[in-house]
Phi, psi and omega in degrees: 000144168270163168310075174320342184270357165282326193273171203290181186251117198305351188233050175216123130342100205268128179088355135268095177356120177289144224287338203247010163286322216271110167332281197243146173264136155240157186084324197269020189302339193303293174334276175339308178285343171280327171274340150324268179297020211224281189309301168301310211275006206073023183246051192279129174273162165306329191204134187222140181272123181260151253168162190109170165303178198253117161117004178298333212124001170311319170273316174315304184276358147286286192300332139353293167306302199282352160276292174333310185277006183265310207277342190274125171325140153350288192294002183294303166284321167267356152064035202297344212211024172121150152297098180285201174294172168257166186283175203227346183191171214255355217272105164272130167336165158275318205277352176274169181310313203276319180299299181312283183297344172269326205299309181299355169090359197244029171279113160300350186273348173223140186272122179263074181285141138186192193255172206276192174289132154289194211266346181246354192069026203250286208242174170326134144288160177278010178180158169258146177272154188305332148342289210286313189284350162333282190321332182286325169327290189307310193284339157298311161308319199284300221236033142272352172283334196261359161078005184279192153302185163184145209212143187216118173250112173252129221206087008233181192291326192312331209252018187268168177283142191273000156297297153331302163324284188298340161301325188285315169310324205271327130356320184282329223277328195246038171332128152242188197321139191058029217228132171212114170271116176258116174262140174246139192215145174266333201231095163312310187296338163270016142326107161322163193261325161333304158324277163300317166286000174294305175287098176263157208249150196215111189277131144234202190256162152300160176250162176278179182307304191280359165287319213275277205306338187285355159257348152324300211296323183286317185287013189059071178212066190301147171243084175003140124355284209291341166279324181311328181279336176276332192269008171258011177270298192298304182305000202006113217328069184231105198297321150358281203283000179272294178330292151024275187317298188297298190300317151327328214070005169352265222295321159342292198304312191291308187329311168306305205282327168285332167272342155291312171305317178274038149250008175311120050254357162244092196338148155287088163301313168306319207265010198265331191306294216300319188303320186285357162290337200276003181257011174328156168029151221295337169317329210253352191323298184310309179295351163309303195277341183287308178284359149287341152281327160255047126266351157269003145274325196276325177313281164339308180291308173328307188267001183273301198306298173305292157346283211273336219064003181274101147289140187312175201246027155182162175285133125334296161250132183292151215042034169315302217275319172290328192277358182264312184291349164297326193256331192239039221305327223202158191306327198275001160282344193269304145348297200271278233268012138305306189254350155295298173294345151291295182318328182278324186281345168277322170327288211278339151307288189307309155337325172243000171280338169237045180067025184306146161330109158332319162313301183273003162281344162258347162324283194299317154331300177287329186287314206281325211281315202292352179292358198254337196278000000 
């Protein structure tokens, strides 16, 4: 069996700071101030659903809560000696004791649910398992003597297993005392609703252009200028999905996907060849999965723009905009490459599900797309 403390850690970003390394949040202040104003007034609920795309800042703002709600005094609720201000932000120091023992994984007052080891120990499981929510048992026993607080970040919610769900459930329904579960989820609605009704919720946003790079930024991850606005467009504003991007080459890929389709009705075959070499062999999968993705935003744009006549409200690419209305002038042009692009996107999924070359699966995509022209 392997070394579990060897496999990557399942709620990291690759090529990003783990949410509870990451200094400052951007963009979410509404959230904040709403769990904030929950907290002075006496409303702390038991349980909070964190909410949103996946890469906004979601694990970033459990942890956050759950460094404040370790770190902050009593009296801060109970006001032992006159009502002080109330806080204005969740931001504890790096240098404090609490700060310090989460960044190292060894604070007691919190539990870190997400998944575990499979059954064999090699890799990562595909969901959490019940087992792993088991384990809160010891850890309510163990960090009840000292009568503090204690916080449980589950991360994510979307991945417990349905045994698991109901155990996390029968928890929201019994809390116990002195206890606040931040479950984090990208898609809620596939939640128990028993769940969700439990919970209350803190939705966040996408970030704008200048959130995203100042938050690249934090993570030492500069964006040329000239860039920030298409990768905060591709990325819908998910700082996740910018990394993504950046670690891919994205915006390259997109840039390629556009000028073949907008060389239409006479394809760039050579430049449709060279792209489909770079997704060649099992090395290459992830840039495989990425240009099926973002050939299902550019389809979409395509076919949003001839619909609406609404060009998108930044480029993507330079000349995006002439080459959507080029590709897409009028609804009925809008029409065909709405159900061209469904039809090209189940092909080339079944396709990779059963191990078509990668080269001739994007080949055969882009051939299938141009039938929309």
């Amino acid at each position: 069996m392997s070394d579990p403390d060897a496999l990557p850690e399942p709620d990291r970003i690759s090529g990003a700071p783990h949410p509870r390394e990451t200094v400052r949040l951007f963009g979410q202040g509404k959230a904040e101030a709403d769990f904030l104003n929950a907290f002075s007034t006496g409303r702390l609920h038991h349980g909070w659903l964190i909410t949103g795309p996946r890469g906004v800042g979601k694990a970033t703002l459990a942890w956050h809560i759950a460094r404040f709600l370790l770190a902050t005094p009593e009296a801060q609720e109970d006001g032992l000696f006159g009502a002080p201000p109330p806080p204005e932000t969740l931001h504890i120091d790096a240098e404090h004791p609490v700060s310090r023992r989460m960044l190292a994984l060894s604070e007691p007052g919190l539990f870190l649910l997400r998944r575990g080891p499979n059954d064999k120990g090699d890799k990562l499981a595909t969901d959490i398992r019940v087992g792993e929510v088991r384990r809160l048992a010891n850890f309510f026993a163990l960090s009840s003597a000292d009568g503090g607080r204690r916080v449980v970040i589950v991360d994510a919610a979307d991945e417990l297993n349905t045994q698991a769900a109901n155990a996390i459930l029968k928890m929201l329904e019994e809390p116990p005392a002195r206890t606040t579960l931040l479950l984090i989820s990208h898609q809620p609605a596939r939640l128990l609703p028993t769940i969700r009704s439990r919970c209350r919720e803190l939705r966040l946003a996408p970030l704008g252009q200048d959130q995203m790079t100042q938050a690249l930024a934090q993570a030492e991850i500069p964006v040329p200028p000239q860039d920030a606005a298409a990768l905060t467009e591709l990325a819908s504003g998910s700082v996740g999905a910018a990394i993504r991007l950046l670690n891919l080459d994205g915006l390259n890929i997109y840039r390629d996907l556009l000028a073949i389709l907008g060389s239409l009705p006479n394809m760039d075959r050579p430049r449709l060849l060279a792209l489909s070499d770079t997704c060649a062999g099992k090395a290459r999968e992830e840039r495989l999965d990425l240009l099926l993705t973002l050939t299902d935003q550019l389809t979409a744009r395509i076919a949003r723009t001839g619909a609406t006549g609404v060009p998108p409200r930044a480029e993507a690419a330079p000349g995006e905009l002439k080459a959507l209305q080029h590709l897409a002038p009028d609804a009925a042009a809008a029409r065909r490459w709405a159900q061209s692009a469904q039809d090209a996107s189940d092909r080339a999924r079944h396709a990779r599900r059963v191990n078509v070359d990668p080269a001739a699966l994007v080949t055969d995509l882009f051939l299938q797309l141009s039938r929309a022209y």
